[in-house]
Structures are given as structure tokens and as C-alpha cells.
N, C-alpha and C positions, 0 to 999 in steps of 0.2 A: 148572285145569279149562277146557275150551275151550268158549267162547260165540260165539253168532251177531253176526256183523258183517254191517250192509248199510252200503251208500255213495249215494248219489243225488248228482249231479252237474249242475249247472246249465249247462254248456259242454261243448265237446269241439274235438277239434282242428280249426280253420278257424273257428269261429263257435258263437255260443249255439245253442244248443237252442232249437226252437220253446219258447214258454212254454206251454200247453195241453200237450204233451207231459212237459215238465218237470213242471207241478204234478200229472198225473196220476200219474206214478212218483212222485211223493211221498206224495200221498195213498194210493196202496198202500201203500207202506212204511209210512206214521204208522197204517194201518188192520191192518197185517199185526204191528207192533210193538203194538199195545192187544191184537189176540185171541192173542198170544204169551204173555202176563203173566193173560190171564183177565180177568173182570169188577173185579178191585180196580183193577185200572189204567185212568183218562182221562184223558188229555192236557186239560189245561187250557187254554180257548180262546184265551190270548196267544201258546201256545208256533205255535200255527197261524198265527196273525197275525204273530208276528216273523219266521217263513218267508216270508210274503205271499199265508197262505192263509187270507181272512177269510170268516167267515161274516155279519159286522155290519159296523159302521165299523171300520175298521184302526185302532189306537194307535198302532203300532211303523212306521214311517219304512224300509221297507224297502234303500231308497236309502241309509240314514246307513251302512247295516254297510261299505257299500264306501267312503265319505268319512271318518267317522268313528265306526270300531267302537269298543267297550268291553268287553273280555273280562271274564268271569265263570264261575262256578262256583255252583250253588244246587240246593237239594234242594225237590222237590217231590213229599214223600210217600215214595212207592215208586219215586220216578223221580229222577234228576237232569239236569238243562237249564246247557246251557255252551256259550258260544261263544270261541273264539280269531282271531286273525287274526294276518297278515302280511302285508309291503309288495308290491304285486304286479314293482313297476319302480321303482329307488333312484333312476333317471338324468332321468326325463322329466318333474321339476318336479309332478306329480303327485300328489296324496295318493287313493291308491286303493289298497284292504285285496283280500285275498283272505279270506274267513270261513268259518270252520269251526262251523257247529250241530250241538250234541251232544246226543241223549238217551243217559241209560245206566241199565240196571238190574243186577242180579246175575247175568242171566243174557242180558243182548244188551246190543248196542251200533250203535245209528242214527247215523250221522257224515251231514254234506247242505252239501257241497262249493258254496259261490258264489262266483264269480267276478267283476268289473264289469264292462263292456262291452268294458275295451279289452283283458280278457286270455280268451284261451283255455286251457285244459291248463297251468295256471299251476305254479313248481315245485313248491310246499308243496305244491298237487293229487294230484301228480302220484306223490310219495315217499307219499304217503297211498295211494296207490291201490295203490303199488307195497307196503307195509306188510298191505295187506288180502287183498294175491292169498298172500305168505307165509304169513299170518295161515288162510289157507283151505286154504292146502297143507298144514304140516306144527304150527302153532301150540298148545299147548298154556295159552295166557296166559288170564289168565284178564280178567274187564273193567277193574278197578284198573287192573292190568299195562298195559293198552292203551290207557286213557284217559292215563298218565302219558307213557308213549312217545307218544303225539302230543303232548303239551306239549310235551315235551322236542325234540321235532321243532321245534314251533313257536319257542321258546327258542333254538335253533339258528339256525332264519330270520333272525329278529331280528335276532341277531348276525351273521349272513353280512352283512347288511344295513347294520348297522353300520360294520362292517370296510369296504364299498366305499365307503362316504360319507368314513371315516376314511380311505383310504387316497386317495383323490379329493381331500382337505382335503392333504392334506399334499404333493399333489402341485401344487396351486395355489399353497399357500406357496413354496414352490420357485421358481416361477416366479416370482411375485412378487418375489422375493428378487432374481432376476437383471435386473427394469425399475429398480434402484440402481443398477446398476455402467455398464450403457451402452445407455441408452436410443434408440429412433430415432421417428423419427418416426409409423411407423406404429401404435407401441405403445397408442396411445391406444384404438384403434380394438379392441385385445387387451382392454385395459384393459376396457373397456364388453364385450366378452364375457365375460368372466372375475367381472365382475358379476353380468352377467344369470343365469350359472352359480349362482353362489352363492347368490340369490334361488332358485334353483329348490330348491338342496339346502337351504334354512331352512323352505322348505313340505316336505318329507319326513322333517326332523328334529323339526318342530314338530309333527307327525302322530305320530311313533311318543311322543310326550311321556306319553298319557293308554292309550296299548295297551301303553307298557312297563310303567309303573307296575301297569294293573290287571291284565297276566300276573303280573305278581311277588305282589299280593293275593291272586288265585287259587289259586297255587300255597300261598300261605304258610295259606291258608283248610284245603287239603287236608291239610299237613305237620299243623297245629294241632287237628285231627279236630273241624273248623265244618262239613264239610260232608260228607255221611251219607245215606243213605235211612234209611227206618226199618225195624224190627223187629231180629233178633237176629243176621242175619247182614249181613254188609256189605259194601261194594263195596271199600272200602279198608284193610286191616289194619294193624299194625305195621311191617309191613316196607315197607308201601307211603307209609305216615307218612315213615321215614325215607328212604329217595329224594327223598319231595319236599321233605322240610328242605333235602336238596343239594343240588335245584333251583332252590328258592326264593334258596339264596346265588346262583345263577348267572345266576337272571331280577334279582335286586336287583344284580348288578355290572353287567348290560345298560343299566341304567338309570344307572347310574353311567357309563360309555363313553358313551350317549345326550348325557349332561350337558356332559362332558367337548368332546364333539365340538361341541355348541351352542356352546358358550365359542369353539373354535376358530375354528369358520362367521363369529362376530361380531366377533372379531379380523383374523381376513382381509377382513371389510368394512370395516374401521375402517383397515388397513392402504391397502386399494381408494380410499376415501374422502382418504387424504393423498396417494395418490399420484395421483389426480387433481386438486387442490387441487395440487399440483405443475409438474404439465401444463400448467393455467390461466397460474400464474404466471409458467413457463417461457415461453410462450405472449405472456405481456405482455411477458417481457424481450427475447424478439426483436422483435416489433413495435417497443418504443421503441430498441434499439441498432438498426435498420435508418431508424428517422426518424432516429436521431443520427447515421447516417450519409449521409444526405441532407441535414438542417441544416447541418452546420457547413459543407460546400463551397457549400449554396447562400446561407449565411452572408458568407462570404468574397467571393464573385461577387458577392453584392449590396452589399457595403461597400465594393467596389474599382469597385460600379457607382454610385456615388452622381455629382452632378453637381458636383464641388468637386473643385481639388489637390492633390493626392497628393505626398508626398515620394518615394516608386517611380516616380513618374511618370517623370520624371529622370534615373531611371537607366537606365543601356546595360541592364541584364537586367531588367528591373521584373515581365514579363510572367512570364521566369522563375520571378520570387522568389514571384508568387500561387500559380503551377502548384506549385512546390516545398510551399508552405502547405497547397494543397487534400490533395497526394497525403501528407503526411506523415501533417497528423490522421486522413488517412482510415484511412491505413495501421495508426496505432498506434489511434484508435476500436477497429477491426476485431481487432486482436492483443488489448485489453483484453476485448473481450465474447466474443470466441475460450475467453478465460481463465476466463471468468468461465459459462463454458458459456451462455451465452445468443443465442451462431448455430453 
């Protein structure tokens, strides 16, 4: 059976939305969604507040949904309130969510699109939007239906998200692997980027830790029939039960890949770690084979400079025999630390 979907959106392409503009589109929709349902239906005044639409002192930190969201799922009443998220940008060191607020009843569906500051038309937005223009054209879904396909949307995200950190992790190993075989000089300098990288992807990795975990709760909440409106008919049947049992294995292996990839991140720092600690060393063994190679000729110079005779002295080649001294040790010094990779 087909139900009413609205979208409200906090950005658009180029830049936010004035905010006065934004909250007013909202506040129709949260006003056109209560006279939709009749007088049994009011939005409970947090659900306004965790938008950033208070009428008293705010509770809800409207700023954390973009730093630090917490997806969930919960029935209030004749209504249910959920929000989801995803990473808006895997690359830029960043922990910042794209959020999805949901009311839903048995016969609509409020979705309210926020974005943070640095994203505009972000993708998860965007496939949303693109899901709601079908949804109006030809859809017969009904709200379960719709509520479960945007999870599985967002489930997807995740995972795209995953996959680039994962395949970024493995392409750093790579490199790494090749500062063993033959190192130059300027690698160092590689090295300390390829850090500062890694640093960026543990704040991205470390961010999706508490939004993969509590998609997988949410979902497993819905599979396990915790979460409900009341009376006799309901937003979610049997058949909507078992989909999200599937899903729920799909958002609990996200969270396993999550893990899996952490482990990685802190192996290639530990890797980062010795092979700077390498450098150092490298670093001191040239220093001292280039004094050892100034010592010992000016060693020799100054023992052949002392003010007392010499049994060289004497000899037709004596001056030879120093020269012959300086250039040999220098020569074999040089082949030794040569060998020893330390010039």
C-alpha cells in the first residue's frame, strides 16, 4: 500500500540553506505530519529538539549528530523516531556523519536530511532523494518496505566506506613493503606522510566504531519485533522481520570489516614506527662511518705529526708509505660501511 513520503533537507548543491528557511520547511512538515495522523498523534517535544527546533532549553547537542551520531530505532506510541548516519568523506581525516531523522507511522514517512557544514548533496542524500522521486512516481511500498530500504541503503554506505579505508590500508602496506628493499634518502620524508595519513584514517575508523555497532542493534531490534507502534496493525510484519534478520547479519559483518581494518590501521603504524626507528639509526651509522672516515687519516697525519723520529723518516719513500696508509684505510672504511649499508 502506498504511503506519503516527505524529505526536508538541510543543504543543497553549493551551500546550506539559510537556517530560518530550513526550520520553517520543517516545522510544516512536523505540523502537516501531526494533522496527517489526527489528534492521537504529538510529537513529543525532544523529537523537536533533537532537530534543533526548541521551544525550552535544548537537551540534544545538535552538533554531535554530525561528530558523533548514534543510530537508533524506538517506538513512541503511534509513532516511531530513528535516526541513521553515514561517513560524509572517508579521506579528509574527519569524523563527520551525514544523518538521517526519521518519523514513521503506518501510513507516512518524514525522512529530514542533515548534512555538516563541509558537505553539500552528500551521497547517501542524494540516493535518498533519488529513492523518494521513484517512490512518488510509480511505488507501491508500503512504510516497513521503505523504512528497511533506507537502512539497507545506509548499510551499504557503511560498507562502500569500509571498502576505501580497506583498500587505502592495503595500498600503504604495499608501499611500505617496498621502503625494505631500497631505500633513498628522501623516503623519510614519505614516511612522515604516510603517517600523518594513517592518523587521519584511525579518526574515521574510530568514528564509524559506535554508528556500526548501533546500526547492527537497530536493525537486530526491528528483525526481533522490539520495535512497534502500537495497536493492531503495524509498521513491520513477518516478512519485514525476516529481511532484517539478513540485514542485521550484514550490518554485524560491517562491524567485523570495521574491526578487522582497525587491527590493520595499527599494524601499519607499528610497521611506520620501526621503520622510522630505522632511519634514526641508519642516520647515526652514517654520521659515525663519515667521522670514521675523517678520524683515522687525521689520525695518521697527526701521529706522523708528532715532534720525535720516525723510522719512515729515513726512508727514500716514507712520505709515500703515509699516503699509501691514509688512502688504503680510507678506501677499505668506505667499502666496509658501503657494505654494511650505512653510506
Amino acid at each position: 500500500m502506498s504511503h506519503v513520503w516527505r524529505i526536508v533537507k538541510n543543504s543543497k548543491q553549493g551551500g546550506h540553506r539559510p537556517l530560518a528557511e530550513f526550520n520553517a520547511e520543517l516545522s510544516g512538515a512536523l505540523k502537516e505530519f501531526e494533522q496527517a495522523e489526527g489528534p492521537a498523534l504529538a510529537l513529543h517535544e525532544t523529537v523537536r529538539e533533537s532537530l534543533g527546533l526548541m521551544s525550552g532549553e535544548q537537551v540534544v547537542n545538535i552538533e554531535s549528530l554530525f561528530a558523533s551520531p548514534y543510530p537508533y530505532m524506538h517506538s513512541h506510541g503511534s509513532y516511531l523516531c530513528g535516526l541513521v548516519s553515514t561517513p560524509t568523506n572517508a579521506e579528509d581525516g574527519i569524523a563527520e556523519f551525514t544523518s538521517l531523522f526519521i518519523l514513521a507511522t503506518r501510513q507516512q514517512l518524514l525522512t529530514v536530511i542533515l548534512d555538516p557544514e563541509t558537505t553539500y548533496a552528500g551521497p547517501f542524500g542524494q540516493r535518498l532523494l533519488n529513492r523518494q522521486a521513484d517512490h512518488l512516481e510509480k511505488s507501491t511500498n508500503d512504510v516497513g518496505t521503505s523504512l528497511l530500504m533506507i537502512i539497507r541503503d545506509n548499510v551499504t554506505s557503511l560498507n562502500f566506506t569500509l571498502r576505501e579505508l580497506t583498500l587505502e590500508a592495503e595500498h600503504i602496506g604495499e608501499v611500505l613493503r617496498e621502503f625494505g628493499k631500497d631505500r633513498k634518502r628522501d623516503d623519510f620524508e614519505s614516511l612522515k606522510r604516510i603517517e600523518a595519513h594513517l592518523v587521519r584514517m584511525r579518526i574515521e575508523i574510530e568514528s564509524l566504531l559506535s554508528v556500526t555497532s548501533a546500526t547492527a542493534d537497530l536493525v537486530q531490534a526491528i528483525a526481533s519485533n522490539d520495535v512497534e507502534v502500537e495497536g493492531d496493525q503495524h509498521i513491520f510484519d513477518r516478512r519485514h522481520e525476516i529481511a532484517a534478520e539478513m540485514l542485521a547479519i550484514q550490518a554485524k559483518q560491517t562491524i567485523a570489516v570495521r574491526d578487522r581494518l582497525d587491527g590493520k590501521v595499527n599494524a601499519l603504524s607499528s610497521k611506520c614506527e620501526t621503520l622510522r626507528d630505522k632511519f634514526f639509526v641508519e642516520a647515526t651509522h652514517r654520521f659515525g662511518a663519515i667521522a670514521a672516515l675523517l678520524l683515522v687519516p687525521t689520525f695518521i697525519v697527526g701521529f706522523y705529526g708528532q715532534n720525535i723520529d720516525f723510522p719512515e723518516q729515513s726512508w727514500i719513500s716514507g712520505w709515500g708509505f703515509s699516503v699509501f696508509l691514509i688512502v688504503t684505510t680510507t678506501v677499505a672504511l668506505t667499502a666496509y660501511f658501503r657494505k654494511r649499508r650505512w653510506l
